[in-house]
C-alpha positions as CSV (number, residue, x, y, z in Angstrom):
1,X,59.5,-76.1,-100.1
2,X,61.4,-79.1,-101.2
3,X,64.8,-79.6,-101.4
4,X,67.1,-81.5,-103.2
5,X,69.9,-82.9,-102.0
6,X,72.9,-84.2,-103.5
7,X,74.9,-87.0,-102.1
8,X,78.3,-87.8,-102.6
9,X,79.5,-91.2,-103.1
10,X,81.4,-91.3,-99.7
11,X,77.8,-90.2,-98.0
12,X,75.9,-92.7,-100.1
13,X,78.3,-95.8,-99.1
14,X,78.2,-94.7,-95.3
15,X,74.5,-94.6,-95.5
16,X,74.0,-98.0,-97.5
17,X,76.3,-99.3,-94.8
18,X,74.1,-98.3,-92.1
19,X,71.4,-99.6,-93.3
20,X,72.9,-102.9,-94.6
21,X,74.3,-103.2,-90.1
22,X,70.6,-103.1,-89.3
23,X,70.8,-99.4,-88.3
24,X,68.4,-97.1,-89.4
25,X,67.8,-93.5,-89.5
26,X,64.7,-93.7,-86.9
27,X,66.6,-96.3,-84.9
28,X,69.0,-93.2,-84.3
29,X,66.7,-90.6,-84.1
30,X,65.1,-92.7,-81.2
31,X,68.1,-92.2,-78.9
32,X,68.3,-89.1,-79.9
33,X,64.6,-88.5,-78.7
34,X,65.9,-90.5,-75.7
35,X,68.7,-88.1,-75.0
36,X,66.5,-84.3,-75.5
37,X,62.7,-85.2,-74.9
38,X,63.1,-84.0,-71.3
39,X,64.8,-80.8,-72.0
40,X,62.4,-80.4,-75.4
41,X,58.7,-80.1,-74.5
42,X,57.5,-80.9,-77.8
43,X,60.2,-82.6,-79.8
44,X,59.4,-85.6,-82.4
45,X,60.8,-88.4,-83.6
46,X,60.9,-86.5,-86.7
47,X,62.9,-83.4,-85.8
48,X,64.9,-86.5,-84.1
49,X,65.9,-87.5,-87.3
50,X,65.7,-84.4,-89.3
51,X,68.8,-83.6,-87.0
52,X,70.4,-87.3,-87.3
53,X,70.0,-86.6,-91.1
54,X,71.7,-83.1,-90.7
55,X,74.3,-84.6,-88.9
56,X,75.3,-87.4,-91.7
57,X,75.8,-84.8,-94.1
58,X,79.3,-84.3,-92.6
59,X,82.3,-85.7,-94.3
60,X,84.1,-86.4,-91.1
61,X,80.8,-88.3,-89.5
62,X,80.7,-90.5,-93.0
63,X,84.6,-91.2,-92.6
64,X,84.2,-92.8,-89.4
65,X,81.1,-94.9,-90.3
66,X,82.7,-96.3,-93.5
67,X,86.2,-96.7,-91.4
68,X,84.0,-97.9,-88.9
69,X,82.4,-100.8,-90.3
70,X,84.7,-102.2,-92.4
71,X,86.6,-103.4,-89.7
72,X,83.7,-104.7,-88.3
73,X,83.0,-106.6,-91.3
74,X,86.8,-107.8,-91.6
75,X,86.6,-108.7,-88.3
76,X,83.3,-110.8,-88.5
77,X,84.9,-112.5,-92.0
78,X,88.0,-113.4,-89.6
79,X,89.8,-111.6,-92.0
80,X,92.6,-109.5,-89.6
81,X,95.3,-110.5,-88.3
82,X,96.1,-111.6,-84.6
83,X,95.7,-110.2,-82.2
84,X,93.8,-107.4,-83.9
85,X,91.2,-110.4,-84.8
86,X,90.5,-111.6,-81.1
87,X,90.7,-107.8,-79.8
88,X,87.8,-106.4,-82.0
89,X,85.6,-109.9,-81.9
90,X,85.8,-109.3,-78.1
91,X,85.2,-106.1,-77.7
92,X,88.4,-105.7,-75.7
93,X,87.6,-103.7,-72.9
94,X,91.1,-101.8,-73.2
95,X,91.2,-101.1,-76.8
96,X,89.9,-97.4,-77.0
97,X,90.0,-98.1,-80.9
98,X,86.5,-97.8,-81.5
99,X,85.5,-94.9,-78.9
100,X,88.1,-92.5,-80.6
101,X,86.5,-93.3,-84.0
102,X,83.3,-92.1,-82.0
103,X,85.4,-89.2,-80.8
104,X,85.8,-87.8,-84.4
105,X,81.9,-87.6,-84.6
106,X,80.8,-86.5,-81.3
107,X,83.5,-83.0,-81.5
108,X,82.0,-81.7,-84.8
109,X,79.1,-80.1,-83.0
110,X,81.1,-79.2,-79.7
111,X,81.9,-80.2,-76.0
112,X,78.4,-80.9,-75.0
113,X,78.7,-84.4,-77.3
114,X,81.2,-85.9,-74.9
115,X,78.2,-85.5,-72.1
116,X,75.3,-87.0,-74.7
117,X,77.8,-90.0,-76.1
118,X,79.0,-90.8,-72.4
119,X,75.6,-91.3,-70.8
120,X,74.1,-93.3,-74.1
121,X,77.4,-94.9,-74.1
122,X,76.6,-96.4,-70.6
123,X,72.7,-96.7,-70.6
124,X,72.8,-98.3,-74.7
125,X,69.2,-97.7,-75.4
126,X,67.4,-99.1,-78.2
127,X,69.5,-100.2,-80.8
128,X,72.9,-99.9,-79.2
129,X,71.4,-102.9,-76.8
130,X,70.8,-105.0,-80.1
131,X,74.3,-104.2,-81.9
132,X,76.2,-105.0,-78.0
133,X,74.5,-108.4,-78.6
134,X,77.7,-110.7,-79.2
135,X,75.0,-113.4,-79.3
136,X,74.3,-113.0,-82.8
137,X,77.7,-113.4,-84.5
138,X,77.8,-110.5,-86.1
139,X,80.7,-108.0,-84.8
140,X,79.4,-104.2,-84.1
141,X,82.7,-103.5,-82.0
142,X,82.8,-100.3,-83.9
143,X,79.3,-99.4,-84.7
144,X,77.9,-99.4,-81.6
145,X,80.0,-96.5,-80.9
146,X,79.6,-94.9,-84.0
147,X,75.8,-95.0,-83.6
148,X,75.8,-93.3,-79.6
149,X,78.1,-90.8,-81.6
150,X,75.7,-89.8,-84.3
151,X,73.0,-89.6,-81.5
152,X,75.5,-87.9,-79.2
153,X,76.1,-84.9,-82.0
154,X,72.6,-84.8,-83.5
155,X,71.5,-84.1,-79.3
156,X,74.3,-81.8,-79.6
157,X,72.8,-80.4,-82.9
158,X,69.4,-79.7,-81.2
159,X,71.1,-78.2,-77.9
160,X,72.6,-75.7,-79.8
161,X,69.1,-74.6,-81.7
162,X,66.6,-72.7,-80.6
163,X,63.2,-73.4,-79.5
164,X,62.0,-72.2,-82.7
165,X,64.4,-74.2,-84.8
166,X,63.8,-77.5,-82.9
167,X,60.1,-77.4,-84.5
168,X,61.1,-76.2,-87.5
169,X,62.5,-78.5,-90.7
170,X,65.8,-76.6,-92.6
């Protein structure tokens, strides 16, 4: 059974912008995978990102990426003011900024987020490895975080389903 599924504009513009970063669905349903597979005997990269999808519906998660990101972009343009400039191009160790913005995300499906976005947080798997890259120029001080947040709820998403529901699609 197919389903159709309407977007809002806010949804649309959060997932163009994801996808305009370099971040795609399966790049985040890959640290989800990295997150569950040992507590999920037979979880897939689809189910992965069924749940990452499922979790982007949410006007909260869709504030943060759009919020997100343009400052990012700002940033990268040169476009804020000092010291705000120099504090986001650096990644400034004791800014917090960013992680809260992540915060917002990981608390939509409970506590058990905090755990997930911690521990990817720290290991940056995959694509958080390639958007901590300052190397390229581009500045991800906030998308990085908001990435290990949508993988840290959709985990959460997936811990809260049953082994039934894990192999099945909604």
């Amino acid at each position: 059974m197919e389903r159709k599924t309407i977007h809002s504009e806010l949804e649309v513009k959060a997932r163009q912008w994801l996808t305009e970063r370099g971040v795609t669905l399966y790049d985040i349903a890959e640290l989800v995978y990295y997150l569950q597979s040992k507590y999920h005997d037979h979880l897939t990269l689809d189910v992965c990102r069924h749940n990452v999808d499922r979790v982007l519906t949410k006007r909260e998660v869709q504030n943060a990426i759009v919020t997100g990101i343009q400052l990012d972009v700002l940033a990268e343009k040169k476009q804020l003011e000092q010291p705000l400039q120099k504090t986001i191009d650096t990644d400034e160790s004791l800014y917090g900024v960013d992680e809260i913005i992540a915060l917002s995300i990981v608390n939509v499906y409970g506590s058990i987020g905090f755990t997930n976005y911690g521990y990817i947080d720290k290991q940056k798997p995959g694509i958080l490895k390639k958007l901590n890259d300052k190397s390229t120029g581009e500045c991800h001080t906030f998308l990085d975080d908001i990435v290990g947040a949508i993988a840290a709820a959709a985990s959460s998403r997936l811990a809260h389903s049953t082994g039934e529901d894990i192999l099945i699609e909604e």
